[in-house]
MIZA-415271 format. One record per residue: residue in three letters; x, z, y of N, C-alpha, C in turn. Coordinates in steps of 0.001 Angstrom, whole numbers, padded with zeros to 6 digits, always signed. Atoms other than C-alpha are relative to their C-alpha. Example, Ala and Ser with C-alpha at 12.3 -4.5 7.8 and 13.67 -1.06 7.14 Angstrom:
<nodes>
Ala+000890+000000-001190+012300+007800-004500+000900+000000+001200;Ser-000820-000060-001190+013670+007140-001060-000770+000730+001090;
</nodes>
This chain:
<nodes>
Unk+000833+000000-001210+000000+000000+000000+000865+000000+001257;Unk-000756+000025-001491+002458+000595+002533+001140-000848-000012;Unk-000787+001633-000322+004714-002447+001765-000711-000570+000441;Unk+000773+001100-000915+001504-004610+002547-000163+000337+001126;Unk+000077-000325-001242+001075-002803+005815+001100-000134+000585;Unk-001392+000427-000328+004903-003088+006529-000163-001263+000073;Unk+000133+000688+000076+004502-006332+005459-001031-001101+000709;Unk+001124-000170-001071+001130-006897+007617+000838-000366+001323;Unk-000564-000052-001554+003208-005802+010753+000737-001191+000224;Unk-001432+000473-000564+006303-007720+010216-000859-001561+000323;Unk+000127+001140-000198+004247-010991+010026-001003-000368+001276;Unk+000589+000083-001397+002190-010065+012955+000563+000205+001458;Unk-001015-000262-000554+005130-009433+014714+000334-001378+000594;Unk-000348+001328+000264+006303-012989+013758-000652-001112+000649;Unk+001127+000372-000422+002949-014307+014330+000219-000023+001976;Unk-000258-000122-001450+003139-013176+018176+001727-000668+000576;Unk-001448+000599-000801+006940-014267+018856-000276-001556+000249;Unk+000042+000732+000408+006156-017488+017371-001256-000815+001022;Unk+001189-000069-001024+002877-017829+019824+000780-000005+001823;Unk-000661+000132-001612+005069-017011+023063+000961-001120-000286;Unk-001482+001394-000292+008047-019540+022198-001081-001151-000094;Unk+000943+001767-000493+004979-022560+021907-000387+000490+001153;Unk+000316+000392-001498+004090-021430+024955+000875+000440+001206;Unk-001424-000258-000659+007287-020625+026785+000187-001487-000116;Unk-000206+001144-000001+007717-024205+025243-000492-001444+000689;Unk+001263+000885-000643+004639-025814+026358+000064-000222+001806;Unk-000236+000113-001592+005110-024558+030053+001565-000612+000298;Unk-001622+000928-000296+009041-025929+029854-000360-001530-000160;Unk+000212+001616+000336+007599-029293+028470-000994-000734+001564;Unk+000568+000578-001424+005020-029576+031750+000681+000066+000809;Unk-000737+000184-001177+007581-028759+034098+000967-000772+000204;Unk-001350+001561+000207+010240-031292+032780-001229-001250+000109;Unk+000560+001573-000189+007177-034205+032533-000906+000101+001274;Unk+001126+000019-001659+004630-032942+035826-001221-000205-001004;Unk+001126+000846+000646+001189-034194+035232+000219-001492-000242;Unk+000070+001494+000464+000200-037358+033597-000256-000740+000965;Unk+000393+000786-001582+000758-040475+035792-000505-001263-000942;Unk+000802+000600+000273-001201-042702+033503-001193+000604-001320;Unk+000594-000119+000846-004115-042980+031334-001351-000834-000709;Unk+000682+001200+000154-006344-045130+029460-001522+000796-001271;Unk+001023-000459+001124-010211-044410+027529-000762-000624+000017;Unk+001083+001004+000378-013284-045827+026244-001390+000991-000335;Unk+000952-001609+000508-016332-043212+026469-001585-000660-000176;Unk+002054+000280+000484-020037-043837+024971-001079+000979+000293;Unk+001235-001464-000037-023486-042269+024785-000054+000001-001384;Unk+000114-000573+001523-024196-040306+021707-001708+000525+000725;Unk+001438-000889-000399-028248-038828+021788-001217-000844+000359;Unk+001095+000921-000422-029884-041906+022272-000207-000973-001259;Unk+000168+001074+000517-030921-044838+020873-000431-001648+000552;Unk+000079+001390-000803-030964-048694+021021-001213-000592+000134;Unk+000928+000314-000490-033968-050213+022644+000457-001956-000052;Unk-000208+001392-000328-033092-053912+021963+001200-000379+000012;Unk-001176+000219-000573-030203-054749+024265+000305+001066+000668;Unk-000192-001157-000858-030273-051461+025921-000073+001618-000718;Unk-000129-001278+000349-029220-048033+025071-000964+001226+000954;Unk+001244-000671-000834-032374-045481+026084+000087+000975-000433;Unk+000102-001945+000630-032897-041525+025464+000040+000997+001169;Unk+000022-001411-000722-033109-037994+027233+001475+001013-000478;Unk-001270-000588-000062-030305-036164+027307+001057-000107-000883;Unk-001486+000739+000426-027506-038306+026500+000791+000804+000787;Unk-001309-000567-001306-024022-037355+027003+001043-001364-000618;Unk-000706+000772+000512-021110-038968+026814+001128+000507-000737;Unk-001651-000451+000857-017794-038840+024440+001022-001262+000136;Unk-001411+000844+000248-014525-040349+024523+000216-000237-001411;Unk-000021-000106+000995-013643-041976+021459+001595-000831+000150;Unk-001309+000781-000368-010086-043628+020513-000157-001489-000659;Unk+000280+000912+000427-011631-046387+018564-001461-000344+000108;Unk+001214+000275-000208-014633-048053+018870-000270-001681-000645;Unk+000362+001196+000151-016175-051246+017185-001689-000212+000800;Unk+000645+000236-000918-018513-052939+019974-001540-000339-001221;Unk+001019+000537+000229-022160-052644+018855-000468-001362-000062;Unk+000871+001734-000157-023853-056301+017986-001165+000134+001239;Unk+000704+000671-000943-026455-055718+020460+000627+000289+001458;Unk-000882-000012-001137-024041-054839+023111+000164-000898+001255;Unk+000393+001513-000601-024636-057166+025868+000696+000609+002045;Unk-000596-000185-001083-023722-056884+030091-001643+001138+000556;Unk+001022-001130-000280-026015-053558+031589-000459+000365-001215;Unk+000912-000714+001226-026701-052242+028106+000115+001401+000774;Unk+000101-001792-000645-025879-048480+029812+000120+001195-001587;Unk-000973-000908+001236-023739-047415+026079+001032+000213+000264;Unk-001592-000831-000533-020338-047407+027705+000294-000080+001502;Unk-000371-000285-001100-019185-045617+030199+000785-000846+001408;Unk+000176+001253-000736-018912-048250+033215+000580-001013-000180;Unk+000050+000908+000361-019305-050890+031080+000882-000549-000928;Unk-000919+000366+000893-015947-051005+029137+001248+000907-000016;Unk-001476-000822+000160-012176-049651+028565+000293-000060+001288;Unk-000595-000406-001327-010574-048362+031697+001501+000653-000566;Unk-001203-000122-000101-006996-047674+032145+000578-000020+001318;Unk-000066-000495-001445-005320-046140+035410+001663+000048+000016;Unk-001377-000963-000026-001486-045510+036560-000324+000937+001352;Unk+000354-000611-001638-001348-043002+040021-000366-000805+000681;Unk+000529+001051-001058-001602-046093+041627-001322-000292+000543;Unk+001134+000786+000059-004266-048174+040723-000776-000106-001721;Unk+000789-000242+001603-006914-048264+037597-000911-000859+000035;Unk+001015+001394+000243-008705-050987+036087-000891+000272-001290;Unk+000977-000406+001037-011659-051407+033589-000082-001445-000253;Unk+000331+001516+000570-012365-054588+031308-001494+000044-000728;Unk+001536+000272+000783-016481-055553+030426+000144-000187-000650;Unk+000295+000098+001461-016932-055041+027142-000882-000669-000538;Unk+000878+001561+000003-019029-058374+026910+000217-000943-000215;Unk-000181+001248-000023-019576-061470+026809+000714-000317+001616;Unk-000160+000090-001099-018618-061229+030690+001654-000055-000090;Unk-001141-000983-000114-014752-059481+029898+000812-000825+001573;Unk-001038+000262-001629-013403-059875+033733+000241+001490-000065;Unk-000258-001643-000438-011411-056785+034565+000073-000059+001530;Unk+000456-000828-001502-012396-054650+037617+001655+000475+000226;Unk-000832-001087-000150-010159-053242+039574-000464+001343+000898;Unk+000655-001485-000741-010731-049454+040777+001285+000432+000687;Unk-001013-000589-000800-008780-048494+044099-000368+001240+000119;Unk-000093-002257-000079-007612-045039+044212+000893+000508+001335;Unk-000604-000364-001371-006981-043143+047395+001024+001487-000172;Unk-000487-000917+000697-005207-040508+045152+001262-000579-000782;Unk-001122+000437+000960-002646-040096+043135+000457+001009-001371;Unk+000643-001005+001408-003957-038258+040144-000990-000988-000703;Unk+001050+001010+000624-005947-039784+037386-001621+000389+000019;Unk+001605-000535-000534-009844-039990+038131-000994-000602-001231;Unk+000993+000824+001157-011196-042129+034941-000688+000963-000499;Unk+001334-001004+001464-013004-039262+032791-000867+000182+000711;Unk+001639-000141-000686-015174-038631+035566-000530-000817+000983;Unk+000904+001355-000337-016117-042104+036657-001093-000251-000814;Unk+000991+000588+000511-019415-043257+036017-001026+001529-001286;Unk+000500-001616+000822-020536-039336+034576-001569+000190-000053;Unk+001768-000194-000372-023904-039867+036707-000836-000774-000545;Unk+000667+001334+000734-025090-042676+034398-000797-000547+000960;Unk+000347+000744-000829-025096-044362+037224+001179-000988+000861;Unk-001258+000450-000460-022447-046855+039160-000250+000264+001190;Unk-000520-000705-000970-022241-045116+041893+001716+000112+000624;Unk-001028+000430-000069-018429-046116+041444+000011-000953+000608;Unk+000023+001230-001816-019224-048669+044121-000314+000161+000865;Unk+000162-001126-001440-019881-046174+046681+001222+000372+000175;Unk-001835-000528-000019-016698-045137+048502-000494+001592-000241;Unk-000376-001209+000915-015565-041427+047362+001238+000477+000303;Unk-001484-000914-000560-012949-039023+048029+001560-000833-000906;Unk-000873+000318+001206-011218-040678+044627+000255-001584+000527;Unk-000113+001272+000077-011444-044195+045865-001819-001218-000273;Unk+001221+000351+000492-014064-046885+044453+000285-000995-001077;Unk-000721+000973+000674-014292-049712+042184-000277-001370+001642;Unk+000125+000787-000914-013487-052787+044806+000253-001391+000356;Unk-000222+001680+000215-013348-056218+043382-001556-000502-000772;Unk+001053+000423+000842-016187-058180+042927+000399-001352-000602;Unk-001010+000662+000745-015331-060006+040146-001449-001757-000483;Unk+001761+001277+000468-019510-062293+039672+000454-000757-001057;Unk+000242+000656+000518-018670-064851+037609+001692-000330-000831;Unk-001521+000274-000045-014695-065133+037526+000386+000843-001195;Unk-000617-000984+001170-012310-063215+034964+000538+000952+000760;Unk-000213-001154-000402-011792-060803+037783+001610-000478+000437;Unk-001237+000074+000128-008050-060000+037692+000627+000060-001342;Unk-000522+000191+000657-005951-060852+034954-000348+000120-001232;Unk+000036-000057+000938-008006-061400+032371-000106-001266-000794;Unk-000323+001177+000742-008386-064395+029544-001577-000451-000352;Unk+000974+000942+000381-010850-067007+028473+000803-001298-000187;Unk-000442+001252+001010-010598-070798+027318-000738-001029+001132;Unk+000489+001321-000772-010916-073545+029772-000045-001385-000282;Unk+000502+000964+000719-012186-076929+028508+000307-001242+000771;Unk-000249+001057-000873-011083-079151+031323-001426-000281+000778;Unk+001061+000351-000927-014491-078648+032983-000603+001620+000314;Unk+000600-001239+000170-015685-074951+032068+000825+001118-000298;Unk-000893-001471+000307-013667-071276+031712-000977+000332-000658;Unk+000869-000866+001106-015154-070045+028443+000002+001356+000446;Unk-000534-001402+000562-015385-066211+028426-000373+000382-001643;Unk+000297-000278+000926-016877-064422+025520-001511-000345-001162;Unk+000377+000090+000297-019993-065592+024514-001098+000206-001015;Unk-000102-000593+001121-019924-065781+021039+001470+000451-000908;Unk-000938-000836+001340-017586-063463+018542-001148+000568-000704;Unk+000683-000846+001253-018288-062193+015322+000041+001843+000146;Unk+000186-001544-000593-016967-058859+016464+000934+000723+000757;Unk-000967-000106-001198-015412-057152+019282+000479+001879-000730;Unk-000274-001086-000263-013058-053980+018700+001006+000996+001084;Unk-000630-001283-000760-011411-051122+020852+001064+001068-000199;Unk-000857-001077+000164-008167-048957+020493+000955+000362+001007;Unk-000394-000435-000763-007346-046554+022650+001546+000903-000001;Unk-001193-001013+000163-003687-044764+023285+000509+000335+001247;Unk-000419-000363-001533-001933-042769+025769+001068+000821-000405;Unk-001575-000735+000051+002093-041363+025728+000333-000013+001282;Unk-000777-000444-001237+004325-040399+028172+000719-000826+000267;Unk-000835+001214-000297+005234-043670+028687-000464-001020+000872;Unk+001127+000651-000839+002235-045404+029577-001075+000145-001088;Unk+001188-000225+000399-001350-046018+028551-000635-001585-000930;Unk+000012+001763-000118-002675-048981+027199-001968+000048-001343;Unk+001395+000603+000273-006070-050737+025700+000281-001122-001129;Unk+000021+001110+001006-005963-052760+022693-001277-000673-000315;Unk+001462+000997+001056-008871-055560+021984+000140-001299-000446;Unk+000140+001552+000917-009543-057903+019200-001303-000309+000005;Unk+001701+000787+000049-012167-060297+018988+000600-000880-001038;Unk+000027+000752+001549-012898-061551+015774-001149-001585+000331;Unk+000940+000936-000203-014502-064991+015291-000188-000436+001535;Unk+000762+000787-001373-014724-066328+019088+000223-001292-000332;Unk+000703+001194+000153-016210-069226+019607-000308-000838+001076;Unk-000116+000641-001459-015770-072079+022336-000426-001461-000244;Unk-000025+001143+000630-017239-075214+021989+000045-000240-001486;Unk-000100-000009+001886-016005-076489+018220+001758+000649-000420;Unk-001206-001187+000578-012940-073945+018507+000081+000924-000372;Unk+000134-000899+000647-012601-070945+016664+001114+001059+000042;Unk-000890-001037+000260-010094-068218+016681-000380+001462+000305;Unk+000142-001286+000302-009228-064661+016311+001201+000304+001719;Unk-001170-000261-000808-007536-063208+019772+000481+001625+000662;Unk-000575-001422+000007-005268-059872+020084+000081-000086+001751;Unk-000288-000386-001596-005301-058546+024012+000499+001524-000127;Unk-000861-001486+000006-002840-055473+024501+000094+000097+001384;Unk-000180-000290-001197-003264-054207+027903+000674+001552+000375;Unk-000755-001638+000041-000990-051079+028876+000816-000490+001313;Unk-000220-000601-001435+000139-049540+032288+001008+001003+000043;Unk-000805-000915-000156+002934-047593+032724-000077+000957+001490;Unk+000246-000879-001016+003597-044593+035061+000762-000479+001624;Unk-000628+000285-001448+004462-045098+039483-000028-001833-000418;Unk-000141+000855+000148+003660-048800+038237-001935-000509+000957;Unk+001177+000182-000102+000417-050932+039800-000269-000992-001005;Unk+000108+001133+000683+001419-053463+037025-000880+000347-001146;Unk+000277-000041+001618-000575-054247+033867+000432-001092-000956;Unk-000285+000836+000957+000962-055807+031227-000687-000454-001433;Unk+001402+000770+000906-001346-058280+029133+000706-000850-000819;Unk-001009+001058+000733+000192-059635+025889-001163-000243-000836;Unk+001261+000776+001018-002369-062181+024095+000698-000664-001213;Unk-000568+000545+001307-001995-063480+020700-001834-000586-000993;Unk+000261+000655+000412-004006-066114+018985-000239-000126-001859;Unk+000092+000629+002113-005019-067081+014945+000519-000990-000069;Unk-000128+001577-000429-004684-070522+016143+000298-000385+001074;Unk-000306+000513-000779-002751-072709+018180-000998-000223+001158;Unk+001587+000704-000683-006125-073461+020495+000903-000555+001484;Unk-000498+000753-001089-005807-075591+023540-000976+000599+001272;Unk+000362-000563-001370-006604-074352+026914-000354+001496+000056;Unk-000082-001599-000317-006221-070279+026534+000166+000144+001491;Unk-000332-000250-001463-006186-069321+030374+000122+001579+000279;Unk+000241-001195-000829-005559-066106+032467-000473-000555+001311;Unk+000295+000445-001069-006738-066043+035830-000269+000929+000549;Unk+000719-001464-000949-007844-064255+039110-001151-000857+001433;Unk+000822+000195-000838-010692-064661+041127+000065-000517+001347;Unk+000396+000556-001003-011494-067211+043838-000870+000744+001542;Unk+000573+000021-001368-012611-066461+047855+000340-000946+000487;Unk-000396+000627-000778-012900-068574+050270+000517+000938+001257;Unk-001351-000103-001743-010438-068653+053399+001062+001173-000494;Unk-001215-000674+000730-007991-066754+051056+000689-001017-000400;Unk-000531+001691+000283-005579-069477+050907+001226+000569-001742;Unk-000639-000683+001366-003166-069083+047108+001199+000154+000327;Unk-002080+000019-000238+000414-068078+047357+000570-000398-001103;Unk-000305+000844+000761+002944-069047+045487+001529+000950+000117;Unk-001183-000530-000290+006374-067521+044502+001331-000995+001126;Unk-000503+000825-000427+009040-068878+046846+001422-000484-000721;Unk-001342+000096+000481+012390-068732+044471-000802-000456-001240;Unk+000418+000505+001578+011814-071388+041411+001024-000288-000937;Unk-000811-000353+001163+015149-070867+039940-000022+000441-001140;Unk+000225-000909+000909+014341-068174+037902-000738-000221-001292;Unk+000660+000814+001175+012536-068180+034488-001782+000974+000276;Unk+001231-000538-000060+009619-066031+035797-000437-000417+001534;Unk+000543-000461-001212+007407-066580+038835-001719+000089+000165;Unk+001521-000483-000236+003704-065597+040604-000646-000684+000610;Unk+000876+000301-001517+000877-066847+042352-000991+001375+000017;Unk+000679-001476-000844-001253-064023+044655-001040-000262+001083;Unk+000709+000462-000697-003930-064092+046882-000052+001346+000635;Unk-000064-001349-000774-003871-061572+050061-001089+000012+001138;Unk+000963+000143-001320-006649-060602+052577-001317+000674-000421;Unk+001363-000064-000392-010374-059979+053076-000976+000279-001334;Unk+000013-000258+001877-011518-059330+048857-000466+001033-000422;Unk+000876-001236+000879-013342-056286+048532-001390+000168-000150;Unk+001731-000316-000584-016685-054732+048753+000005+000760+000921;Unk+000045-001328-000753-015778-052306+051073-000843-000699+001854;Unk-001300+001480+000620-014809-055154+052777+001598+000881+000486;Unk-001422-000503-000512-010885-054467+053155+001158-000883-000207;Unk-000958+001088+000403-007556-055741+052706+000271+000348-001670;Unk-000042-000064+001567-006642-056520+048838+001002-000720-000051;Unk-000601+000771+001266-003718-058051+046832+000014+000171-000894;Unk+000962+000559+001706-004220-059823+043649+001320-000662-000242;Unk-001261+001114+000422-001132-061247+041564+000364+000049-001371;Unk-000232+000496+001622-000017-062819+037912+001585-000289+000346;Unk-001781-000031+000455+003638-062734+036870-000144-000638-001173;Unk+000264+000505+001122+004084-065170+034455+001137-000643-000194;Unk-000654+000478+000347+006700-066563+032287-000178-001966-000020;Unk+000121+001381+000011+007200-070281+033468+000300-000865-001049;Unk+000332+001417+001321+008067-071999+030080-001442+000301-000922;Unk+001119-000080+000877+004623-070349+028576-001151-000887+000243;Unk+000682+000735-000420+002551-072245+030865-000118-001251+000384;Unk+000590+001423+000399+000947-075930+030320+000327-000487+001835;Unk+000286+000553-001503+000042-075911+034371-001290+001307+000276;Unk+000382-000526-000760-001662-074266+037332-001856-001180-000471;Unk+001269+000461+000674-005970-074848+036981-001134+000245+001195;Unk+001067-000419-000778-008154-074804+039873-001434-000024-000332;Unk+000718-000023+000604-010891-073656+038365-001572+000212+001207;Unk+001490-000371-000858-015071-073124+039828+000206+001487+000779;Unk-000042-001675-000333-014390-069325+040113+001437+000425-000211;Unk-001506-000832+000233-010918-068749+039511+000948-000826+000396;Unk-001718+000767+000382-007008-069997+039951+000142+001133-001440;Unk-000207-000301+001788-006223-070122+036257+001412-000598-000082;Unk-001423+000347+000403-002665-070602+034419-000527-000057-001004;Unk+000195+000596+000900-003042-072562+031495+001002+000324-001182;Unk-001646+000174+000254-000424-071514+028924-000409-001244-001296;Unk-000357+000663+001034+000880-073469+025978-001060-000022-001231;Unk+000428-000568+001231-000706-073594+022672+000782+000422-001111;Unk-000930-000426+001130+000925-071274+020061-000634+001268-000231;Unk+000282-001371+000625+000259-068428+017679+001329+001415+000167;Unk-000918-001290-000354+003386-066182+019036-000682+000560+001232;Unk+000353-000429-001229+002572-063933+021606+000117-000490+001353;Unk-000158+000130-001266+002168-064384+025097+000159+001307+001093;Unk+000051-001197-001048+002994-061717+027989-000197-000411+001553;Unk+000372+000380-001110+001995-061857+031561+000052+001501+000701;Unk+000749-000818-001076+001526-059251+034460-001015-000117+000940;Unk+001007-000174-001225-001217-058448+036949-000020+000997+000515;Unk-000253-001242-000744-001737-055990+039706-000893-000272+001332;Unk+000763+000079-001418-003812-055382+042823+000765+001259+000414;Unk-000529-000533-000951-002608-053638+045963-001081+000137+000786;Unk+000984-000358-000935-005366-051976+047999+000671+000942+001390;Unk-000670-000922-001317-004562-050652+051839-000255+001152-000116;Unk+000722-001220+000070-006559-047569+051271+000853+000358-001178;Unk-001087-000777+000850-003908-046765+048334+000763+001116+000670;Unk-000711-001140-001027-001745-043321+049278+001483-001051+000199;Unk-001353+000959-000677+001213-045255+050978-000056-000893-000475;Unk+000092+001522+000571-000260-048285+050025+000495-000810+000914;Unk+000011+001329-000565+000242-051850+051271-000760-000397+000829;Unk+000902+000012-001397-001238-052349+054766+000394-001670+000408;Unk+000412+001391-000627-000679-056115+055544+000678-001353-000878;Unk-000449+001216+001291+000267-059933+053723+001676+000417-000165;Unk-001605+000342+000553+004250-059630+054826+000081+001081-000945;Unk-000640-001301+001089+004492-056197+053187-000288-000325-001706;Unk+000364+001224+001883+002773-058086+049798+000620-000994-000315;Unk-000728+001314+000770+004909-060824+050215+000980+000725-000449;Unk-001486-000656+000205+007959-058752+050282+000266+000855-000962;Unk-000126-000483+001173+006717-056582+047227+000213-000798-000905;Unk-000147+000347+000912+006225-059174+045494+001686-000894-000519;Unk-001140+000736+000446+009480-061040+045829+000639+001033-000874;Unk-000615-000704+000531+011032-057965+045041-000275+000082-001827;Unk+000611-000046+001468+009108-057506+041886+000461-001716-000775;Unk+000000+001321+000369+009748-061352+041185+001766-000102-000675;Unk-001637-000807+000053+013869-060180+041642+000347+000079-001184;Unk-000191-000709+001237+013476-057867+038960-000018-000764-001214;Unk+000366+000478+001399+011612-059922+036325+001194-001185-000016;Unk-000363+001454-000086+013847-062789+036797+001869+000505-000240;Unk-001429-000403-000423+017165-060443+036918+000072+000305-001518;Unk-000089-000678+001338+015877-058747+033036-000023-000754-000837;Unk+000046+000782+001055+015222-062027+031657+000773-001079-000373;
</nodes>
């Protein structure tokens, strides 16, 4: 009896040391990394049910999940995910991609520099297009692929999503960056067919997102692109030495209304040609089943020490243009 009570102590002893060094550890591990400067999720309603095309019920909530395969009746305003699709943020700037037949990604300017995604869109309502202490969302993206996202242009029409057999979702987040994985199974363009991988991930003090697509099939006319205004005239990188350069569009582009830059970094042997499309400037790349990589990024004035006028956007971007062109 009094070995197990000896025995008792010593491991409750143990027990407690063992309890302060994880958290002696835990507080050494936040003060060497700070808070998180990115992050990426995908949150649903649970408590309801589907009405058709539309998700209906009384006291829904929502949950974050890290995977998700996109309901079949899933459609644009169903009101099942949390505003409307995957979101992904660095301090900067944070974007969201429609989980639709629509997929243009939003971008959401942040007047912060903390992450605000878990409690966007909470009021099951978008009210995220009202300005806000946090920022708003501030690209209207109607008909276009928004910023930097993909579809299939036909030499007359920019496919988006349509039809697929089935759309899925995987979410991750390290201390590195954040990122959004979606496959679409079965899409369908005309009498083309393939399967296509989109890896979107954001690293930290970055406004970039890096978008690497991948294919089943060679297909012809894969595009990225970014959304058309008028009297926004297109830029254009000015150094064509290099093996990387951008086009950008700067000015007048929000809902607020405000100032906005919009820009694609793209590897010049991937791409076929430039695509003036109905709703978009599109980059056409190649056809091939190896990956493709690209960047995108918006610059809002209302950012904390954001970008207040075109030269200061031109002059980021060369810089940024510098870089890619110095690593590759």
């Amino acid at each position: 009896m009094i070995i197990n009570k000896i025995c008792g102590v010593l491991l409750l002893v143990l027990f407690v040391q063992l309890s302060c060094k994880q958290k002696i550890s835990q507080k050494l591990t936040e003060q060497i990394d700070g808070p998180s400067k990115t992050y990426a999720e995908i949150s649903i309603k649970e408590g309801g049910r589907w009405e058709g095309r539309k998700y209906v019920g009384e006291n829904i909530t929502f949950k974050n999940v890290d995977f998700l395969r996109a309901p079949d009746s899933l459609t644009d305003h169903s009101y099942y995910i949390r505003y409307e699709g995957p979101g992904w943020e660095s301090n900067k700037v944070g974007y969201r991609l429609y989980l639709d037949w629509r997929n243009a990604i939003d971008i959401f300017g942040k007047k912060v520099d903390t992450m605000v995604l878990s409690q966007v869109g909470r009021d099951n309502y978008d009210s995220y297009h009202e300005n806000a202490p946090w920022g708003q969302d501030i690209l209207k993206a109607g008909k276009s692929l928004g910023i930097g996202s993909y579809g299939r242009y036909d030499g007359t029409t920019t496919h988006h999503f349509q039809k697929v057999d089935s759309t899925t979702v995987a979410i991750s987040n390290d201390s590195n960056a954040s990122s959004v994985l979606v496959n679409y199974y079965g899409w369908k363009t005309d009498n083309v067919a393939t399967d296509l991988s989109a890896n979107l991930s954001i690293a930290p003090d970055s406004r970039m997102t890096k978008a690497t697509l991948q294919t089943s099939e060679a297909i012809e006319g894969l595009v990225t692109g970014m959304v058309k205004f008028e009297e926004i005239t297109l830029m254009k990188s000015d150094d064509d030495s290099g093996g990387w350069a951008y086009i950008a569009t700067y000015g007048e582009q929000t809902l607020v209304p405000d100032k906005l830059g919009m820009a694609l970094f793209y590897r010049k042997k991937d791409v076929e040609k430039m695509v003036d499309g109905e709703f978009d400037h599109l980059l056409q790349f190649k056809p091939t089943t190896e990956p493709i990589s690209y960047y995108f990024l918006g610059a809002w004035e209302q950012e904390k020490n954001g970008i207040t006028n075109r030269q200061q956007f031109k002059d980021y971007l060369e810089t940024l243009l510098t870089d890619f062109n110095r690593q590759s």
